[in-house]
BAFI-3210 file (N, C-alpha, C; in Angstrom, 3 decimals, decimal comma, padded with zeros to 6 digits):
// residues 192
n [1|2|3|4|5|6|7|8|9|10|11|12|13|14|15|16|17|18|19|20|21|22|23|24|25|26|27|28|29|30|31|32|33|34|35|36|37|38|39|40|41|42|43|44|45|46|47|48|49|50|51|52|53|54|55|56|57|58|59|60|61|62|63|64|65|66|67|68|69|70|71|72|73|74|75|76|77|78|79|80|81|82|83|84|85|86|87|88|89|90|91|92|93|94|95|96|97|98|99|100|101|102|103|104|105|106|107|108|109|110|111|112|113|114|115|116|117|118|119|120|121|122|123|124|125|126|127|128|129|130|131|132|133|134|135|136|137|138|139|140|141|142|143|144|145|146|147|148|149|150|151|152|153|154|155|156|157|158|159|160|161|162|163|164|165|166|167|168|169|170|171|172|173|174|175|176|177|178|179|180|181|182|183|184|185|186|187|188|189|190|191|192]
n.u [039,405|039,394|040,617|043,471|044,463|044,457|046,827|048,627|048,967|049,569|051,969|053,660|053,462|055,015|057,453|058,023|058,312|060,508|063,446|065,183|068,203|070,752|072,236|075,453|079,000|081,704|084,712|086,952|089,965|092,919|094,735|094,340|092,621|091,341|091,093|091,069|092,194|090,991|091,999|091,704|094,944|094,756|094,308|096,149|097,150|095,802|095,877|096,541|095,668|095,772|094,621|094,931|094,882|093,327|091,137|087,854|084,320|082,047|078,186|076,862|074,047|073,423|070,554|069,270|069,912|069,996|069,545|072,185|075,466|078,101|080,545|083,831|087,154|089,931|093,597|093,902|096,245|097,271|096,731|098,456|100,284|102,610|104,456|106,602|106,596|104,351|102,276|102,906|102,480|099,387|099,298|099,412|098,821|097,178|095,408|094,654|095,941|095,548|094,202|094,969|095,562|093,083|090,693|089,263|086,107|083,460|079,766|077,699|073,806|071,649|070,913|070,172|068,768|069,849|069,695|070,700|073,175|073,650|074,053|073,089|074,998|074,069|075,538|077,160|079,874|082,714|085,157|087,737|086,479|084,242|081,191|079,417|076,695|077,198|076,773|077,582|077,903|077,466|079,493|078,727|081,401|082,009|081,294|081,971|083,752|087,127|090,117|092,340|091,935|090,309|087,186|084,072|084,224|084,000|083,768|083,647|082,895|083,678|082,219|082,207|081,430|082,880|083,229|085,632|085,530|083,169|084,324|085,757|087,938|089,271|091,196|092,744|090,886|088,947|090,876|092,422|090,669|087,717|086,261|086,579|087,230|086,216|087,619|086,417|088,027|087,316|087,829|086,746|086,315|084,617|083,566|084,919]
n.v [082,541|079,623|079,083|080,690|078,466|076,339|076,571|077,282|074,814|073,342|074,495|074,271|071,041|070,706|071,980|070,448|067,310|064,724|065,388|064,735|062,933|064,255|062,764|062,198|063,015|061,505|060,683|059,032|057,274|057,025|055,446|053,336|052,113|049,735|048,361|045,060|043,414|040,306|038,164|035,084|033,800|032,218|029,875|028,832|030,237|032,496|035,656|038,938|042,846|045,977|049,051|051,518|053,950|055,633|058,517|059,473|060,300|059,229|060,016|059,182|057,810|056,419|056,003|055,687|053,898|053,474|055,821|057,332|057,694|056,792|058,289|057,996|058,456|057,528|057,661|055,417|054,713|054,928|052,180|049,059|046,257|044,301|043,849|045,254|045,240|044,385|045,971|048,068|046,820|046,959|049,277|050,284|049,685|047,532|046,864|049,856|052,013|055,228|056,599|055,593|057,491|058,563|059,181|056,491|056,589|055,993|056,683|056,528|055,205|054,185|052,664|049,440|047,876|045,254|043,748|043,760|044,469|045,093|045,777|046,530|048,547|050,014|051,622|053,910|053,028|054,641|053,752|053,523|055,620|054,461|054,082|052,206|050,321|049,330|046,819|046,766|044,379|045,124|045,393|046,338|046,777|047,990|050,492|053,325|054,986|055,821|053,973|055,723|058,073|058,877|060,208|059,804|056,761|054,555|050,961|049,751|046,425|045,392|043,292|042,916|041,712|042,250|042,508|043,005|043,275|044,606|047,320|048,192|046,662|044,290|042,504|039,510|037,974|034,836|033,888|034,723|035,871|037,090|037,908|039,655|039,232|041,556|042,852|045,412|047,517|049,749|052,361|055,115|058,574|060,864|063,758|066,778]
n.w [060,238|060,515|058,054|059,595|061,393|060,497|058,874|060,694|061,792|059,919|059,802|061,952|062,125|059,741|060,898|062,747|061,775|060,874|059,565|056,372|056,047|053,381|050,701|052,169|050,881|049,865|048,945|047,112|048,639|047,400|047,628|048,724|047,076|044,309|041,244|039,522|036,914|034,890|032,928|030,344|029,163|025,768|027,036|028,446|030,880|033,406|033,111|034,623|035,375|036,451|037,939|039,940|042,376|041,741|041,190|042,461|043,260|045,970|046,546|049,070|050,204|053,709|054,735|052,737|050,231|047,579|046,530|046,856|044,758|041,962|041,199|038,901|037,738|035,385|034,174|031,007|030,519|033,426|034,087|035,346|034,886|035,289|033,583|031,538|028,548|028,271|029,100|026,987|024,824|024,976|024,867|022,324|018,661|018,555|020,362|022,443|021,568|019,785|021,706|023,998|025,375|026,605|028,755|031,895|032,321|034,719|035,651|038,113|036,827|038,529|041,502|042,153|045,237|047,171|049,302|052,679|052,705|050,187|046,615|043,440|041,060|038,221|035,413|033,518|031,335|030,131|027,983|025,896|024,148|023,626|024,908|027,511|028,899|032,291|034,844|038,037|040,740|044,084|047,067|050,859|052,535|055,167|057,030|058,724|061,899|060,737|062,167|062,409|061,457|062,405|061,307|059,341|057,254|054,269|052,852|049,896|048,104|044,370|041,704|038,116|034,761|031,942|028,079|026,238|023,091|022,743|023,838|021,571|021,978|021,302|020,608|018,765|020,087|019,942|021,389|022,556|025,695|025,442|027,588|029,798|033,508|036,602|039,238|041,978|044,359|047,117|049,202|050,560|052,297|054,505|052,737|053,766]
ca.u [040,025|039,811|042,383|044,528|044,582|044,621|048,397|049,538|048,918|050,435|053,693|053,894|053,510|056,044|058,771|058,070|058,849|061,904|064,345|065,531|069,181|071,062|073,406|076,660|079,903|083,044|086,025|087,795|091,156|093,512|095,758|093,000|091,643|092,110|090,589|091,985|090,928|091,741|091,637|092,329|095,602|095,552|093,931|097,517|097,030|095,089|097,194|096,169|096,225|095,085|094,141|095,376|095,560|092,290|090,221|086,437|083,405|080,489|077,569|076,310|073,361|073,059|069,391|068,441|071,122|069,499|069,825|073,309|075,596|079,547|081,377|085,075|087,386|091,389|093,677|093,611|097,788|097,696|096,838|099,616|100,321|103,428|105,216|106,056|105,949|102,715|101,959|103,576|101,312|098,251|098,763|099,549|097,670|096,436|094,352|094,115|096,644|095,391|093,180|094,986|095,292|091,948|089,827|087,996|084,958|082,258|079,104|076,334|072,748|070,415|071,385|069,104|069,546|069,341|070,153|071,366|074,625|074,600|073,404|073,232|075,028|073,945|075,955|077,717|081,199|083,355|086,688|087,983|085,843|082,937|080,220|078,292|075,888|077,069|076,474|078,590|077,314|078,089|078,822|079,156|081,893|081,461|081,084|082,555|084,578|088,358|090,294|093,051|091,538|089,163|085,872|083,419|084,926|083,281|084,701|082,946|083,671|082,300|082,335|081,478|082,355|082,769|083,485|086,811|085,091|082,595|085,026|087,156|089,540|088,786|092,472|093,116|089,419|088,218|092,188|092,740|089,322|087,027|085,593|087,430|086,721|086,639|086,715|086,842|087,649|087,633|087,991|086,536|086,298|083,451|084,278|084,972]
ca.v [082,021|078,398|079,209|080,602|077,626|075,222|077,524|077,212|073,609|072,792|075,114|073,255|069,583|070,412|071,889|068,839|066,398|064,488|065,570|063,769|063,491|064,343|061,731|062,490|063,470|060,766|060,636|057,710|057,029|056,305|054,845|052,037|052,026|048,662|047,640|044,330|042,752|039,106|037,077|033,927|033,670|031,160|028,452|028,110|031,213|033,685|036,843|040,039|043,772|046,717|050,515|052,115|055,718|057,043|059,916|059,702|060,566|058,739|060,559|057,910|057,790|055,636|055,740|055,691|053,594|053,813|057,617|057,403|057,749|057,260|059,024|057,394|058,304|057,509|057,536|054,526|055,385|054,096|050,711|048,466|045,070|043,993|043,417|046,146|044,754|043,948|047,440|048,781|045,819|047,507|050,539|050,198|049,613|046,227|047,829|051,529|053,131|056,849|057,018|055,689|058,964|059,060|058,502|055,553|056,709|055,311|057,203|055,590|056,067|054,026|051,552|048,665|047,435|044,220|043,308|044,532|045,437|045,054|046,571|046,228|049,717|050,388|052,956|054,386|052,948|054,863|053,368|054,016|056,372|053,992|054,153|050,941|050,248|048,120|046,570|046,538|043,718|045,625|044,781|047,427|046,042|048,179|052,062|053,554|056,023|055,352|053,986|056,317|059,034|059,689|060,006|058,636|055,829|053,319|050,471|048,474|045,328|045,434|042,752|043,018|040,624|043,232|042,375|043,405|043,537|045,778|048,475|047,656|046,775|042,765|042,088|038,351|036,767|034,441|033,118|035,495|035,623|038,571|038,109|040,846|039,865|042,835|043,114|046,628|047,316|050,766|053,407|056,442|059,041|061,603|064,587|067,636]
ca.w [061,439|060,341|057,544|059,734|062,556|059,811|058,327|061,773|062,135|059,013|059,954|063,024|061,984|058,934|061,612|063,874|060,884|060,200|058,230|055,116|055,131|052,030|051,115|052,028|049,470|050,408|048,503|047,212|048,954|046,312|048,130|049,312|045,917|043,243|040,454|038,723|035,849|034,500|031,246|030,134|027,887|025,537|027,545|029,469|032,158|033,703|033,429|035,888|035,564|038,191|038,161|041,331|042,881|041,346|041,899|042,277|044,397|046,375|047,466|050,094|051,900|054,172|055,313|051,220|049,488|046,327|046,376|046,382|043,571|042,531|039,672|039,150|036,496|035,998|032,677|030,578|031,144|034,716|034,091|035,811|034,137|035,793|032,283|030,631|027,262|027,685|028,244|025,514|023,686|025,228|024,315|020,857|017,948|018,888|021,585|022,692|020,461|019,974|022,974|025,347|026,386|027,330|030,447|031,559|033,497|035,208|036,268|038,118|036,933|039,372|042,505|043,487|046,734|047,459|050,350|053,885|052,829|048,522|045,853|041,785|040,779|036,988|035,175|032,057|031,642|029,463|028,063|024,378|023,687|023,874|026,606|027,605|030,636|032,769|036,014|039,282|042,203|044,749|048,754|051,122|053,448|056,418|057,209|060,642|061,463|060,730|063,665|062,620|060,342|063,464|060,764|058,702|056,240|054,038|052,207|048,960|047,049|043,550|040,880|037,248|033,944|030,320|027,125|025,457|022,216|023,058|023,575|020,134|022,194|021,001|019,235|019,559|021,211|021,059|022,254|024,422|026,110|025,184|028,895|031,477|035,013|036,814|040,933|042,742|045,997|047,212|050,477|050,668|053,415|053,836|052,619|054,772]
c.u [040,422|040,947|043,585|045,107|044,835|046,576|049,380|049,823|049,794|052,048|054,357|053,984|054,851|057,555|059,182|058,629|060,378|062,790|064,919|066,742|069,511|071,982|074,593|077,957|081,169|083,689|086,575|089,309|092,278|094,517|095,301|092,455|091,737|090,988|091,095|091,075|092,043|091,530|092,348|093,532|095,551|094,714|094,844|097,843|095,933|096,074|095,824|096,631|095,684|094,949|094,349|095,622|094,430|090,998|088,438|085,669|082,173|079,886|076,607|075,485|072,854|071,802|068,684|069,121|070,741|069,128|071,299|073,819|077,164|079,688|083,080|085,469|089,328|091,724|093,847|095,633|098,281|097,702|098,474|099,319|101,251|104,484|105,511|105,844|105,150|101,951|101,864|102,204|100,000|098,300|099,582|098,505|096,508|095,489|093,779|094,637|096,455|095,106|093,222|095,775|094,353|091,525|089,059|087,046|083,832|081,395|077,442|074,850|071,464|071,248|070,056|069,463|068,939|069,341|070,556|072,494|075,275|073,401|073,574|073,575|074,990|074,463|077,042|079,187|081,614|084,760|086,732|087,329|084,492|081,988|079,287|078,157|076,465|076,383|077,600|077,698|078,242|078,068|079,627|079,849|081,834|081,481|080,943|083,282|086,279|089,158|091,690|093,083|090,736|087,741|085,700|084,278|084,093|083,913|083,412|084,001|082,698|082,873|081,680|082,365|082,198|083,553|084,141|086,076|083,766|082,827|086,165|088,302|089,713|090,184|092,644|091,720|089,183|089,552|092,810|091,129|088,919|086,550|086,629|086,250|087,101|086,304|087,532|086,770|088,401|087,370|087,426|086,157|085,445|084,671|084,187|085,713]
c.v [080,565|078,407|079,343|079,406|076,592|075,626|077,028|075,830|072,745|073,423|074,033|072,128|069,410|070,682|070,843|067,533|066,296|065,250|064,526|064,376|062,940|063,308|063,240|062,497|062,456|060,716|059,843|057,792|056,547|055,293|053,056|051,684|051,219|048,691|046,582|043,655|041,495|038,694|036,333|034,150|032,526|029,636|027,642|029,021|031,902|034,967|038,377|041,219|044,841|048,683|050,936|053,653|056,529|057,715|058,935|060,378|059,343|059,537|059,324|057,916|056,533|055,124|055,070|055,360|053,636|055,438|058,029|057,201|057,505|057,526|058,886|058,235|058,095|057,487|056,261|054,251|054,679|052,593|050,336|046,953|043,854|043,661|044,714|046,139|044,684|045,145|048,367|048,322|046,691|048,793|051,272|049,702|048,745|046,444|049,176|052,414|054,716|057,065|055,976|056,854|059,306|058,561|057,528|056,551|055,993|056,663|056,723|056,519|055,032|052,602|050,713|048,005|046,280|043,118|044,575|045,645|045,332|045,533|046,278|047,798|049,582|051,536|053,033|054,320|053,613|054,425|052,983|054,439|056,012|053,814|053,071|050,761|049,271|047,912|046,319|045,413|044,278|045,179|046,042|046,812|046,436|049,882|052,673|054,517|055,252|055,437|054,972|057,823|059,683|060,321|059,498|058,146|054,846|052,823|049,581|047,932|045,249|044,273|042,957|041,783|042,175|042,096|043,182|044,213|044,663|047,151|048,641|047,440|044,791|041,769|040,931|037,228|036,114|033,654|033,724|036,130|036,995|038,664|038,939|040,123|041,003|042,690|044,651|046,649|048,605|051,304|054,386|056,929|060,143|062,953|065,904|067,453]
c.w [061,247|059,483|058,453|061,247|061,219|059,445|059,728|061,807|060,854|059,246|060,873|062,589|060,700|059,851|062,790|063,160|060,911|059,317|057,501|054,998|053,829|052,197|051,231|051,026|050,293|049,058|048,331|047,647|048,316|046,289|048,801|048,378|044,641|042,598|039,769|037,955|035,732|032,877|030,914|028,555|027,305|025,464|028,451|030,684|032,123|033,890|034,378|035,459|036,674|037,316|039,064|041,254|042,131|041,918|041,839|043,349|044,647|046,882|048,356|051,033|052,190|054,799|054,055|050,398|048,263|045,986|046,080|044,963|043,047|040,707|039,985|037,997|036,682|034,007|032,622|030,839|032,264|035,281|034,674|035,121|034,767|034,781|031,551|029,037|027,029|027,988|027,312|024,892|023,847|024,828|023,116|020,020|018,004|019,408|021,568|021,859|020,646|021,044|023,840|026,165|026,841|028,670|030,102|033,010|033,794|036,008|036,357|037,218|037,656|040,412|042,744|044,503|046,723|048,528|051,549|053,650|051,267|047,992|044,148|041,384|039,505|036,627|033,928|032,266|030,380|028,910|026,243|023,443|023,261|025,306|026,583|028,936|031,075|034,435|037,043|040,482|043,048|046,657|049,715|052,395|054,880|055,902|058,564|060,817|061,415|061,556|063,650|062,003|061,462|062,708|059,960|057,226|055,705|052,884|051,356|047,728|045,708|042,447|039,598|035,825|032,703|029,165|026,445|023,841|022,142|022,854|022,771|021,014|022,324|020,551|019,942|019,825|019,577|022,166|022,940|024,777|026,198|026,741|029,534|032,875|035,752|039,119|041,309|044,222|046,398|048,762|050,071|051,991|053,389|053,733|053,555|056,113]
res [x|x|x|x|x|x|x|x|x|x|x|x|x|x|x|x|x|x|x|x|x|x|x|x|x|x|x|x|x|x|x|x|x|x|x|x|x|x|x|x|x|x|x|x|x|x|x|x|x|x|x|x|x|x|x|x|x|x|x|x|x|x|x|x|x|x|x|x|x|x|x|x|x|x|x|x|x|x|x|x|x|x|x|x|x|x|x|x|x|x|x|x|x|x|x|x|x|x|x|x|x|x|x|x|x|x|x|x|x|x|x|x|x|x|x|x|x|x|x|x|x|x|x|x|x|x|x|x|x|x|x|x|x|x|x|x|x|x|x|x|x|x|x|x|x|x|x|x|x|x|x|x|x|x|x|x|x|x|x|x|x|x|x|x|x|x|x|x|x|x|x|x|x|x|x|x|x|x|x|x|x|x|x|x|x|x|x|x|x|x|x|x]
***
């Protein structure tokens, strides 16, 4: 009898419990979606390029931001430069050559949170066929529903610095500056 009052009491107190939501699955907006990088030419500019219009996912929870997770990826192809010469340049031998036909991806593998509304996303960048950890400082700019989309939307700013050389793609440093700054700034919308 005590077993089964104890069975009950545990059924009960587990269907009375919280639930733990799952994060949620959002969608990056591609159309909302930059990445630009910089580097010093020279010592006589900063020249600028971008990534626009690509795919990924966040799963985002918001109760457990360190549960969340995002998986990006776009071709190395879509880079924008504003020159096209200096595309060409990039994706010729100097640089990417064979494989820039490939993907760059990013896929997180742990968030710390550090704050209210930021986070340190750690995760496996892929780009010419080399994979190196990096880090994203991340800030989560808001999350609401969209005043014209009519649901949930959330927008982050992420900064990171890489090294050119890293991913052989070094031609030139130390006079054209092995440093890439990198800022992202993305949309996504939940999914469903």
């Amino acid at each position: 009898m005590k077993h089964l009052i104890a069975s009950a009491a545990l059924a009960a107190a587990t269907l009375s419990a919280p639930a733990f939501a799952a994060p949620e699955t959002y969608v990056l907006d591609p159309s909302h979606s930059q990445i630009v990088f910089s580097y010093n030419h020279l010592g006589f500019s900063t020249n600028y390029g971008m990534f626009s219009g690509f795919e990924g996912e966040i799963a985002f929870d918001q109760e457990d931001p360190a549960a969340s997770s995002v998986n990006v990826s776009f071709p190395v192809r879509s880079m924008m430069t504003g020159w096209e010469a200096r595309f060409d340049h990039f994706m010729s031998a100097d640089f990417f050559g064979a494989d820039a036909d490939e993907m760059v991806t990013f896929t997180s593998t742990a968030i710390e949170v550090t704050g209210d509304n930021t986070a340190m996303i750690t995760g496996d960048l892929t780009l010419n066929g080399v994979t190196q950890s990096v880090v994203l400082d991340t800030v989560l700019n808001q999350v609401g529903e969209h005043p014209m989309e009519g649901k949930p939307w959330a927008g982050f700013t992420a900064t990171t610095t890489l090294l050119r050389s890293d991913y052989e793609v070094g031609a030139f440093a130390p006079f054209v500056s092995d440093e890439i700054e990198v800022t992202i700034s993305v949309e996504a919308s939940q999914a469903g």
